[in-house]
C-alpha positions, 0 to 999 in steps of 0.5 A: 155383959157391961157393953151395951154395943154386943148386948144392942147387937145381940137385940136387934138379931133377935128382932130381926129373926123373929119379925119372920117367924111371927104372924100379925095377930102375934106380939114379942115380949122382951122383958129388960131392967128399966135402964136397958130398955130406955123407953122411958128415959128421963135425959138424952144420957139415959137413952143412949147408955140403953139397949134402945130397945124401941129403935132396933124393933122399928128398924125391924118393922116392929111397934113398941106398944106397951110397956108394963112392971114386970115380976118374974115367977121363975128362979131368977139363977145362974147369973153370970154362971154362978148359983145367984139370981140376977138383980132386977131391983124391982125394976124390970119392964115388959116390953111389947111389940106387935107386927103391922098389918094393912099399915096398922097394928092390929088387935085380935079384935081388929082394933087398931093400936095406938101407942101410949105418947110416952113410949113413941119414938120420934125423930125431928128435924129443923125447918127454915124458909124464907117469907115473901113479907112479914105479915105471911102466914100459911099452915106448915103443919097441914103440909107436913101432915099430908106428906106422912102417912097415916099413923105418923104423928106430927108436932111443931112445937117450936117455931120462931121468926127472925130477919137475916141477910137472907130477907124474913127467915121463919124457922120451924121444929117438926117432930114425927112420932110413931103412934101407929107405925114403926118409925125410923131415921131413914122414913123421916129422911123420906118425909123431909124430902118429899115436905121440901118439894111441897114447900118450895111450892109455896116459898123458899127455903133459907140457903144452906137449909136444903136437906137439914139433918135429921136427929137420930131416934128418941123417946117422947120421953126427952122430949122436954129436954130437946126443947130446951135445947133448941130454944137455947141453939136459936137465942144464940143464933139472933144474938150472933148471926141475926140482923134482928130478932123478932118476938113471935106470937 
């Protein structure tokens, strides 16, 4: 019960079998201590000790929209195979999921959900392009909105400008948010192929930037931390390997 490997592999066969049994007006309800769902994790180490609850439904084509306190009303025994209740340390979080339905998770009403920011899990990746001139300007985020379909959420929360031997480098951070839509590694990899083929239309990826990695699955939770942590990885890169750096707006 203490590794986390049998109890995500335990979850996400769970998921996996009652996608095909539910129909789209249904929801799942997982109930999970706060520490094993992570959804609402403080730091990367948080997310990664979880179950990553948020991840393995996604993967399974279910929408993590609600997560609410959970208190039990049945005999909490048993635990471990003895006569004591389970610890929940009044900690325990209910999970909801919900199917998709004509590209949207709907209520019974026919209103469609949109996820609480906190609870999206997102995944984001590096995107750095060369510009014709420094006065250069065009709109990013417009083009990696048109590339993602409706229910993605796009952030670009960080961007920055420096020159290299390559000529004037601009260097984005897009973060995709599943608002609306279950979102996993493998459509951000999609996105981010189809965003590279709309921007070399315009102007040049920086060399040895083609196909940047894309992160694995996290809360928006952790997003603050991942800033951080960026802006930290692109200070080094101009101190470094820059010819010059250069303060943007």
């Amino acid at each position: 019960k203490n590794n986390n490997c049998h109890n995500r592999k335990l979850l996400s066969s769970f998921l996996q079998s009652v996608v095909t049994s539910i129909d789209t007006s249904s929801n799942v309800q997982i109930a999970l201590l706060s520490h094993q769902g992570g959804s609402k994790a403080k730091t990367f180490r948080e997310w990664r000790q979880s179950w990553l609850v948020a991840q393995y439904a996604a993967e399974a084509g279910l929408l993590l929209t609600d997560v609410s306190p959970y208190l039990p009303d049945y005999n909490l025994s048993s635990y471990r195979g003895q006569d004591r209740p389970f610890h929940t340390c009044d900690k325990a979080s209910l999970y909801e999921f919900m199917k998709i339905r004509n590209g949207n998770c709907l209520k019974e009403s026919g209103e469609v959900v949109a996820v609480s920011r906190d609870i999206q899990l997102c995944c984001c990746h590096e995107l750095h392009v060369i510009l014709p001139q420094f006065d250069f300007t065009w709109d990013v985020e417009g083009i990696v909105r048109r590339v993602v379909p409706e229910g993605i959420r796009v952030e670009v929360p960080l961007r920055d400008r420096f020159i290299t031997e390559e000529g004037i480098v601009e260097a984005y951070f897009v973060v995709y948010c599943g608002e609306r839509l279950p979102l996993t590694r493998v459509d951000v990899e999609s996105y981010r192929e189809d965003l590279g083929v709309e921007v070399e239309k315009i102007v040049r990826l920086r060399r040895g930037r083609r196909g940047g990695a894309v992160s694995r699955p996290f809360p928006y939770s952790v997003m603050e931390r991942l800033l951080e942590k960026h802006l930290k990885n692109w200070k080094y890169l101009k101190r470094h390997r820059c010819v010059e750096g250069i303060q943007t707006k």
